[in-house]
N, CA, C and O atoms as CSV, one atom per row, in Angstrom:
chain,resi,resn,atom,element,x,y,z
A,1,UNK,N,N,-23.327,3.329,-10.511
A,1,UNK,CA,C,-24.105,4.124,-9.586
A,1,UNK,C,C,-24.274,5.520,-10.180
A,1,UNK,O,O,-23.293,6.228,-10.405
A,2,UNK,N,N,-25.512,5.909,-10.430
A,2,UNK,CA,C,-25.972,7.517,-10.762
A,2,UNK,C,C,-25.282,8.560,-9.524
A,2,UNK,O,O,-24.852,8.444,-8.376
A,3,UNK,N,N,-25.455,9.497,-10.421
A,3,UNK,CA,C,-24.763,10.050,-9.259
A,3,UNK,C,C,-25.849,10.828,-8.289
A,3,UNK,O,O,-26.882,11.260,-8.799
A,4,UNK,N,N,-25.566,11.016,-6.731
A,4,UNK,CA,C,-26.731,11.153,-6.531
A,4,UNK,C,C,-27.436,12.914,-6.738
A,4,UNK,O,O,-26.919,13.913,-7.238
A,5,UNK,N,N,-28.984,12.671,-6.026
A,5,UNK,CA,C,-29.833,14.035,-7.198
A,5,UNK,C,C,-29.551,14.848,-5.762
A,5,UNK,O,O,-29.487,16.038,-6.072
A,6,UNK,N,N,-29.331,14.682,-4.135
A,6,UNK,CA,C,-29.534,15.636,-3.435
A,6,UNK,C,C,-27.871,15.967,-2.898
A,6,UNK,O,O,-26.993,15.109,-2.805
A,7,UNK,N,N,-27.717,17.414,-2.588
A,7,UNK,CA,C,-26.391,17.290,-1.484
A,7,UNK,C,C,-26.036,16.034,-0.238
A,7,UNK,O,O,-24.968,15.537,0.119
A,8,UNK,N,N,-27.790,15.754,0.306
A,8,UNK,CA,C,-27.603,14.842,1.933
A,8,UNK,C,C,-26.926,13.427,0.761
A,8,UNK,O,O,-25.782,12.977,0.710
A,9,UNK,N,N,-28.111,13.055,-0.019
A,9,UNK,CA,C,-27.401,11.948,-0.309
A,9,UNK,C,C,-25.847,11.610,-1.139
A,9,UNK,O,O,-25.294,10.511,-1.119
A,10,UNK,N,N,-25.414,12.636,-1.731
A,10,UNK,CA,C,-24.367,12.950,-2.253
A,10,UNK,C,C,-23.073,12.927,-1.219
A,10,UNK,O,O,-21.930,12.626,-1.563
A,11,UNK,N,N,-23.443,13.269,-0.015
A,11,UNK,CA,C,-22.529,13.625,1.290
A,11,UNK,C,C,-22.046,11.494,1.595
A,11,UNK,O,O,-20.985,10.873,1.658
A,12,UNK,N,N,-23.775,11.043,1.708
A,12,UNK,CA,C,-23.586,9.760,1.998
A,12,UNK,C,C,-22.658,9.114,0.806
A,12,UNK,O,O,-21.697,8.438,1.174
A,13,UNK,N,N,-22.846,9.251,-0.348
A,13,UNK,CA,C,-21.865,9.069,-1.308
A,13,UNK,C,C,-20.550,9.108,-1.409
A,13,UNK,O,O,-19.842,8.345,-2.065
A,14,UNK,N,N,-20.252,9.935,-0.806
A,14,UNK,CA,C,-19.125,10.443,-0.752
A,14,UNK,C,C,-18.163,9.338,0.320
A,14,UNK,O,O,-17.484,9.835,1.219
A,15,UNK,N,N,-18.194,8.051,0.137
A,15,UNK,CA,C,-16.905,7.657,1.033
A,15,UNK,C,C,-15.501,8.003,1.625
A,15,UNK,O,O,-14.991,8.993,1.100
A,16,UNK,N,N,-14.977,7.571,2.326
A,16,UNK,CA,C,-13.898,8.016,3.140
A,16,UNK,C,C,-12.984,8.290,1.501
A,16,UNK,O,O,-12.710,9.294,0.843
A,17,UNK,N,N,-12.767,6.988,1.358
A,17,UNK,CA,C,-12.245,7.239,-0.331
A,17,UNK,C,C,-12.215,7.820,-1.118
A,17,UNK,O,O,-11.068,7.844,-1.566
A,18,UNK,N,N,-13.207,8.696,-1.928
A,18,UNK,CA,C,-13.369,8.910,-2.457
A,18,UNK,C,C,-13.487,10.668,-1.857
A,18,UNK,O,O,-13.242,11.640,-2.571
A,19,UNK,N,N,-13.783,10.715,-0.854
A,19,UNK,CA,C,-13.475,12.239,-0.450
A,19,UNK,C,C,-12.268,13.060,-0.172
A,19,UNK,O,O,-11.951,14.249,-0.136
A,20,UNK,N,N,-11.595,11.571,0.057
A,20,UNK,CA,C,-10.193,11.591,0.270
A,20,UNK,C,C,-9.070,11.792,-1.125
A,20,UNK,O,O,-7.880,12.069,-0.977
A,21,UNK,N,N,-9.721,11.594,-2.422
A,21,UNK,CA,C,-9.219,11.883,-3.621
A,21,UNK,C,C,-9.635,13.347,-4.045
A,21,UNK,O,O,-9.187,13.959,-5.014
A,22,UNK,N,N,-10.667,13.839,-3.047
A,22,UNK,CA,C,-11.069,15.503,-3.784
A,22,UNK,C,C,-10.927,16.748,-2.859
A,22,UNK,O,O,-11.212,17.945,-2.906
A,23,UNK,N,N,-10.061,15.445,-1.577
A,23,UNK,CA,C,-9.451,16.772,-1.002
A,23,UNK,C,C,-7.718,16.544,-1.210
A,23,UNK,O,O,-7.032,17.349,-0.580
A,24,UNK,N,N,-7.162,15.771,-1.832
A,24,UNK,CA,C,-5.737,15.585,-2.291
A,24,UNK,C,C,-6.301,16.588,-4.005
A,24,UNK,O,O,-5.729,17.657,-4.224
A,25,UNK,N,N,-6.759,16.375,-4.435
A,25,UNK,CA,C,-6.629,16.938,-5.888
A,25,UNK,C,C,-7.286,18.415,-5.160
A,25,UNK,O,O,-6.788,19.208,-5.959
A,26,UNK,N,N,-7.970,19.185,-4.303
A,26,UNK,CA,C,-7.976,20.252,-4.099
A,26,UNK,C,C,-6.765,20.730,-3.203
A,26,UNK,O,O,-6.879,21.862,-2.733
A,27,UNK,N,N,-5.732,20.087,-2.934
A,27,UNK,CA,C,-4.360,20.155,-2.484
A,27,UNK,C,C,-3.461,20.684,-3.589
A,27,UNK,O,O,-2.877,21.758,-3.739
A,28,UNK,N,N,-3.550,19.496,-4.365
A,28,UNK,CA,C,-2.459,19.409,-5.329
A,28,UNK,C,C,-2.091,19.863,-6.765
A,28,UNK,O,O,-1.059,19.888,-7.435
A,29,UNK,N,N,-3.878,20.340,-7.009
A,29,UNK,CA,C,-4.456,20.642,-8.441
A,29,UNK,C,C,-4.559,19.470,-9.218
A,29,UNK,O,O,-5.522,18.726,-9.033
A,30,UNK,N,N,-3.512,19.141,-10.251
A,30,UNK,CA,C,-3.413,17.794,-10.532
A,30,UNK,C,C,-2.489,16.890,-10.903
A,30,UNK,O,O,-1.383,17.226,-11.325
A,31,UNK,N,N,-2.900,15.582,-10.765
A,31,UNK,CA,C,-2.412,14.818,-10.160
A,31,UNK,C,C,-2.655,13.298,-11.271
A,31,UNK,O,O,-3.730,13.142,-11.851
A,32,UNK,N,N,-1.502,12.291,-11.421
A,32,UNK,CA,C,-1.963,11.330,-12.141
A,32,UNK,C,C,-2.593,10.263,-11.141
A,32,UNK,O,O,-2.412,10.303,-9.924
A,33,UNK,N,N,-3.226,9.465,-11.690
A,33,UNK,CA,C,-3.964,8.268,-10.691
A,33,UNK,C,C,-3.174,8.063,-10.048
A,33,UNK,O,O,-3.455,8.465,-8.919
A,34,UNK,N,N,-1.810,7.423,-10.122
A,34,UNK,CA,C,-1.020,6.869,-8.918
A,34,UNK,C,C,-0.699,7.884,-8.345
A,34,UNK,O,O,-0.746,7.313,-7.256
A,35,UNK,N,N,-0.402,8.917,-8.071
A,35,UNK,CA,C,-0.031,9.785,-7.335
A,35,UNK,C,C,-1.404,10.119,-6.358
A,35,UNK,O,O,-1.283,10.335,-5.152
A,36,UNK,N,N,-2.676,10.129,-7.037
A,36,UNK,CA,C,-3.637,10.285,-6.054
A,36,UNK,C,C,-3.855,9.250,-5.275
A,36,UNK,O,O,-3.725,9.404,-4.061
A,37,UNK,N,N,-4.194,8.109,-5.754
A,37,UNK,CA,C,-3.838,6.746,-4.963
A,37,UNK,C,C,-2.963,6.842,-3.620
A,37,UNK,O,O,-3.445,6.985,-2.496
A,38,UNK,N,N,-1.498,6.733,-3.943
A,38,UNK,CA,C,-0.580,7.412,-2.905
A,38,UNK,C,C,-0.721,8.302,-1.973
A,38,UNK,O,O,-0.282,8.235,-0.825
A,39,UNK,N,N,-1.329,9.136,-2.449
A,39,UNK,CA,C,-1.772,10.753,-1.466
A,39,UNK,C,C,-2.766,9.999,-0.539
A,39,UNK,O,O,-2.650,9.785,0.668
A,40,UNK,N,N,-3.705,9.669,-1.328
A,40,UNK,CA,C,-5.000,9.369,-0.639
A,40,UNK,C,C,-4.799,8.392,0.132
A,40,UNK,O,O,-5.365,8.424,1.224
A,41,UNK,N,N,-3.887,7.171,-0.228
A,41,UNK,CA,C,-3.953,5.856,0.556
A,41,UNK,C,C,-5.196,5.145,0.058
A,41,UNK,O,O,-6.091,4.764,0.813
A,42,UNK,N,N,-5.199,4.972,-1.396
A,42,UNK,CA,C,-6.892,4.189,-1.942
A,42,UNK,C,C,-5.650,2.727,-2.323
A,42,UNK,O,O,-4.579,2.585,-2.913
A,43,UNK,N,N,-6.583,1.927,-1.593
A,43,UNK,CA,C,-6.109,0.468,-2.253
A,43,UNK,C,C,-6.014,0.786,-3.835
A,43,UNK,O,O,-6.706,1.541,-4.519
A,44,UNK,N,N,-4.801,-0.139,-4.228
A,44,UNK,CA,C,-4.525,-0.316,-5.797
A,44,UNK,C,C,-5.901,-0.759,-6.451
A,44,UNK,O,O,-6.246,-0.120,-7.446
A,45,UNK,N,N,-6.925,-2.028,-5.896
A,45,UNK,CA,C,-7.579,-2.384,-6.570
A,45,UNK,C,C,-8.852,-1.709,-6.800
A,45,UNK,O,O,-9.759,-2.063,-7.553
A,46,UNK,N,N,-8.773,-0.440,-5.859
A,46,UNK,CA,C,-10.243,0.450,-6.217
A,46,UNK,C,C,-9.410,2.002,-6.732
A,46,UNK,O,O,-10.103,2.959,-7.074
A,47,UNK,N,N,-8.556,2.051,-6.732
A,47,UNK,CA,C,-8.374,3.649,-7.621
A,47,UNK,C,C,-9.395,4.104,-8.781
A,47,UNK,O,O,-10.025,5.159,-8.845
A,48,UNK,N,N,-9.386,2.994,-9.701
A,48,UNK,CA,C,-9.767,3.387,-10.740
A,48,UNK,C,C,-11.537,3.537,-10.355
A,48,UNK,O,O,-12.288,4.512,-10.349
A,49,UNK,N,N,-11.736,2.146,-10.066
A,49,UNK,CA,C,-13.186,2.539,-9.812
A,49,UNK,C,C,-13.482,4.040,-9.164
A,49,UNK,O,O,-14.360,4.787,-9.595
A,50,UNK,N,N,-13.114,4.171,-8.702
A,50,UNK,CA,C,-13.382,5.559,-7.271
A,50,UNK,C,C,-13.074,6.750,-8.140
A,50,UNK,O,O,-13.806,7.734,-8.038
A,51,UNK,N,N,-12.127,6.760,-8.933
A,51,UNK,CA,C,-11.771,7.917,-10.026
A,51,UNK,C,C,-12.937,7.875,-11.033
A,51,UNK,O,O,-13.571,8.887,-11.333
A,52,UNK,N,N,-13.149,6.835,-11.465
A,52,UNK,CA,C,-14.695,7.415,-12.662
A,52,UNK,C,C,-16.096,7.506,-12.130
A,52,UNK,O,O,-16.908,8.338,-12.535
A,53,UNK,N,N,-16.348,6.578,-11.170
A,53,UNK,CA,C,-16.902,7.416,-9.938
A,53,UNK,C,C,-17.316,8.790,-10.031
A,53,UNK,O,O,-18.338,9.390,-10.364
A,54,UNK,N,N,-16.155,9.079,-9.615
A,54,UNK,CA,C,-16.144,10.808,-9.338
A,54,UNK,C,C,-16.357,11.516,-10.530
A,54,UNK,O,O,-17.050,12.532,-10.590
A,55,UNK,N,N,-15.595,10.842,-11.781
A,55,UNK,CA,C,-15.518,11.928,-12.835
A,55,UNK,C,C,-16.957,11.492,-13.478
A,55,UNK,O,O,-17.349,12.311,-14.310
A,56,UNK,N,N,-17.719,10.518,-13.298
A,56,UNK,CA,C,-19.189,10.244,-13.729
A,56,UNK,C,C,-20.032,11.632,-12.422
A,56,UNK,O,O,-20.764,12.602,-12.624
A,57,UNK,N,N,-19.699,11.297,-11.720
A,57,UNK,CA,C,-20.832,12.781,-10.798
A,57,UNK,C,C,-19.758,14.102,-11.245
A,57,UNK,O,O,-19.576,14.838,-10.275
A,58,UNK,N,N,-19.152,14.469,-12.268
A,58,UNK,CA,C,-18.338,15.797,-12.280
A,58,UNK,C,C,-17.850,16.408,-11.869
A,58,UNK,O,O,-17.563,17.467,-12.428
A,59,UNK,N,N,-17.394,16.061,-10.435
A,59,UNK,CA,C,-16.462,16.220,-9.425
A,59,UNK,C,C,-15.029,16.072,-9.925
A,59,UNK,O,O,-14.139,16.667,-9.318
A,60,UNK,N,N,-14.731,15.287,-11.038
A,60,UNK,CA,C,-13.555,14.893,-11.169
A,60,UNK,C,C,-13.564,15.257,-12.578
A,60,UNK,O,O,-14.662,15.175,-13.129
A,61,UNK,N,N,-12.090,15.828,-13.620
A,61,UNK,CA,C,-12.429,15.264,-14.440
A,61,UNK,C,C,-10.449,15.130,-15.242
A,61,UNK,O,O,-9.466,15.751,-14.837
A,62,UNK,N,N,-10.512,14.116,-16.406
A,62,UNK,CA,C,-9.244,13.863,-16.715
A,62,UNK,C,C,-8.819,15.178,-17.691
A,62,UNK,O,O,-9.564,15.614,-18.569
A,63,UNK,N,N,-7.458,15.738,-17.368
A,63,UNK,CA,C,-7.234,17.146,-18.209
A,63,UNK,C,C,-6.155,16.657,-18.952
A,63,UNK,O,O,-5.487,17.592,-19.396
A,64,UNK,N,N,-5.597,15.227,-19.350
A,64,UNK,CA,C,-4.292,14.912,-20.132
A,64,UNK,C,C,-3.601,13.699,-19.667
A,64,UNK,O,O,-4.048,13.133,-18.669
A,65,UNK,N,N,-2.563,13.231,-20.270
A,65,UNK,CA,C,-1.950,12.446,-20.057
A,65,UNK,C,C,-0.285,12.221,-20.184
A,65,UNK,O,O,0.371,12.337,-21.219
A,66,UNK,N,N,0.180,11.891,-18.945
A,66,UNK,CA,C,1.616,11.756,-18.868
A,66,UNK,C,C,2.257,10.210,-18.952
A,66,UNK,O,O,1.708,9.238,-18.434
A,67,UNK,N,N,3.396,10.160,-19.627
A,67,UNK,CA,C,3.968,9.215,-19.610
A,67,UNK,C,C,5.059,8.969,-18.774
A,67,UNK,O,O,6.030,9.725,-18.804
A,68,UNK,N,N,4.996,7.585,-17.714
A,68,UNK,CA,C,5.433,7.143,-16.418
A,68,UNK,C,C,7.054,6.533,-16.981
A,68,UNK,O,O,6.879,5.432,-17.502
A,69,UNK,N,N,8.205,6.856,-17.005
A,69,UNK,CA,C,9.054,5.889,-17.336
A,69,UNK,C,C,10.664,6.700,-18.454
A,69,UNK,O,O,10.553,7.842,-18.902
A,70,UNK,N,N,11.319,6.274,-18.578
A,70,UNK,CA,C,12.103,6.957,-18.970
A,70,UNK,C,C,11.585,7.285,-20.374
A,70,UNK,O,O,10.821,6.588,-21.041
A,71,UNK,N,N,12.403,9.058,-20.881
A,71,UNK,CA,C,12.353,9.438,-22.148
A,71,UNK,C,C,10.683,8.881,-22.867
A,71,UNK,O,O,10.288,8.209,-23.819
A,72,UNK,N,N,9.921,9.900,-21.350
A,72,UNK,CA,C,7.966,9.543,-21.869
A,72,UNK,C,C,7.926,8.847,-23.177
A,72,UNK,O,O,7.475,9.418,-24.170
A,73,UNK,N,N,8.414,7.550,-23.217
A,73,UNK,CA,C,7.651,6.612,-23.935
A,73,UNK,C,C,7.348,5.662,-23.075
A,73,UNK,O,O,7.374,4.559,-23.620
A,74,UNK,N,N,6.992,5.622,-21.642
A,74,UNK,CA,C,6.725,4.872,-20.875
A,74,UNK,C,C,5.406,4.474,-20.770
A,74,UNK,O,O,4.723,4.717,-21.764
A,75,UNK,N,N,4.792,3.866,-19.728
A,75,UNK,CA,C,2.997,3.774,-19.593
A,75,UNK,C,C,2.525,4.865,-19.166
A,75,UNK,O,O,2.920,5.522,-18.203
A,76,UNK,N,N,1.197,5.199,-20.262
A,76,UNK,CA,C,0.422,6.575,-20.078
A,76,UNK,C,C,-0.381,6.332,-18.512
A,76,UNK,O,O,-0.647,5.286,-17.919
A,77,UNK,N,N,-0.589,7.537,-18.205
A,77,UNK,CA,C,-0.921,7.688,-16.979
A,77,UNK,C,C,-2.127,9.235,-17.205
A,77,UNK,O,O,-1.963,10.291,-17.815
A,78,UNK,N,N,-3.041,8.816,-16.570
A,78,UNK,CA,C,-4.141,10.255,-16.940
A,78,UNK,C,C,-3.876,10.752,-15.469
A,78,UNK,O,O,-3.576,10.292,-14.367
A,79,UNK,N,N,-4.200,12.142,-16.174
A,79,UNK,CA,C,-4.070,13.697,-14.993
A,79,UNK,C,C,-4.983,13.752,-14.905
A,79,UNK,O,O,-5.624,13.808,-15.955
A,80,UNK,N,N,-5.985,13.789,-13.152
A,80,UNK,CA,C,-6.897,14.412,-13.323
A,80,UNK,C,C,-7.064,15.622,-12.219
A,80,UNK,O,O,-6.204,15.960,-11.406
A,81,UNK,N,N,-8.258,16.143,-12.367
A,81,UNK,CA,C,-8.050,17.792,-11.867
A,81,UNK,C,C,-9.415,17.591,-11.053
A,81,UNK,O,O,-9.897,16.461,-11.120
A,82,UNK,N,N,-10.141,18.613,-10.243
A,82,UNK,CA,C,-11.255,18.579,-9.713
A,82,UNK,C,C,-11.999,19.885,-10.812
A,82,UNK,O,O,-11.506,20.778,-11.500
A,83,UNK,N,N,-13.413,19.426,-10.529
A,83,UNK,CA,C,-14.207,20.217,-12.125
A,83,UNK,C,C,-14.372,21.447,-10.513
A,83,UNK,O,O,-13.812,21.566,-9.423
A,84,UNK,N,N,-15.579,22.184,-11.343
A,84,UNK,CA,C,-15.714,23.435,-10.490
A,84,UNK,C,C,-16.666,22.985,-9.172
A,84,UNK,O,O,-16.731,23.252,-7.972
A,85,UNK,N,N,-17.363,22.134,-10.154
A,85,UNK,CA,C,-18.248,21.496,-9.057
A,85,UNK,C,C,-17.815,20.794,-7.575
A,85,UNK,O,O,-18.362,20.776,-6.473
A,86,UNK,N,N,-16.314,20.118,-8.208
A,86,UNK,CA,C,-15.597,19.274,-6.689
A,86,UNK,C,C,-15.126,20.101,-5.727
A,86,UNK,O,O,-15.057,19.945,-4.508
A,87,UNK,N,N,-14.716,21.269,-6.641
A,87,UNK,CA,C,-13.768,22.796,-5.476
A,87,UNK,C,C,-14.904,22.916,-4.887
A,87,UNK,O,O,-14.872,22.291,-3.826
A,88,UNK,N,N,-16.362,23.657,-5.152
A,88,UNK,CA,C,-16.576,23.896,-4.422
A,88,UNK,C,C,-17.504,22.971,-3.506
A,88,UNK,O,O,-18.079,23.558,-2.588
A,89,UNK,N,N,-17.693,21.780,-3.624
A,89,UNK,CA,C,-18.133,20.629,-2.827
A,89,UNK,C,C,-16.997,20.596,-1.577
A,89,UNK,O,O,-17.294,20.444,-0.392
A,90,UNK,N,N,-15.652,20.771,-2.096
A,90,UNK,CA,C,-14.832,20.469,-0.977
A,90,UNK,C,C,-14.474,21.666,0.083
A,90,UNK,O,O,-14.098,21.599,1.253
A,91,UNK,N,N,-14.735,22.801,-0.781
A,91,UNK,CA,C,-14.921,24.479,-0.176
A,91,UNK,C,C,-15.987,24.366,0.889
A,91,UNK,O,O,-15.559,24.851,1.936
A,92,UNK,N,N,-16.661,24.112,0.953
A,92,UNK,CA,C,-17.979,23.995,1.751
A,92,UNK,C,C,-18.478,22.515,2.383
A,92,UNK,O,O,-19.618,22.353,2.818
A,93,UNK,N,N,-17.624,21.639,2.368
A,93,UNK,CA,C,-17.068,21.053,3.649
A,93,UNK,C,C,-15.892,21.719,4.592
A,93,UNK,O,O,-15.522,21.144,5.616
């Protein structure tokens, strides 16, 4: 899905889900997927979708990666942050 060209339709875009990940990452700053998942309450099987999603309209974007598990050689896990564009999308809701 493009992302959309107006604010109205962008608003419709914006699912419970997925609004719900850019007002936890304007909470939290940032955050790895499972932890936003968690915050947000996004089913396991749509996190990811809903995260590139967002970081495809620039609302979202990944700033690094942490490793989950003892002495970080565990499974990588990406951080992501809200771009300038999501602050103030979520500022002005």
């Amino acid at each position: 899905m493009q992302k959309p060209t107006t604010h109205e339709a962008l608003r419709e875009a914006l699912t419970d889900d997925r609004y719900r990940i850019l007002e936890v990452l304007a909470e939290h700053g940032e955050l790895r997927s499972s932890e936003i998942r968690d915050y947000a309450e996004i089913p396991d099987g749509s996190t990811h979708y809903q995260l590139s999603m967002l970081d495809s309209w620039n609302l979202i974007t990944p700033v690094g990666t942490q490793y989950v598990g003892e002495y970080e050689n565990g499974i990588p896990a990406t951080v992501y942050t809200l771009t300038e564009e999501g602050q103030a999308l979520v500022e002005g809701w």
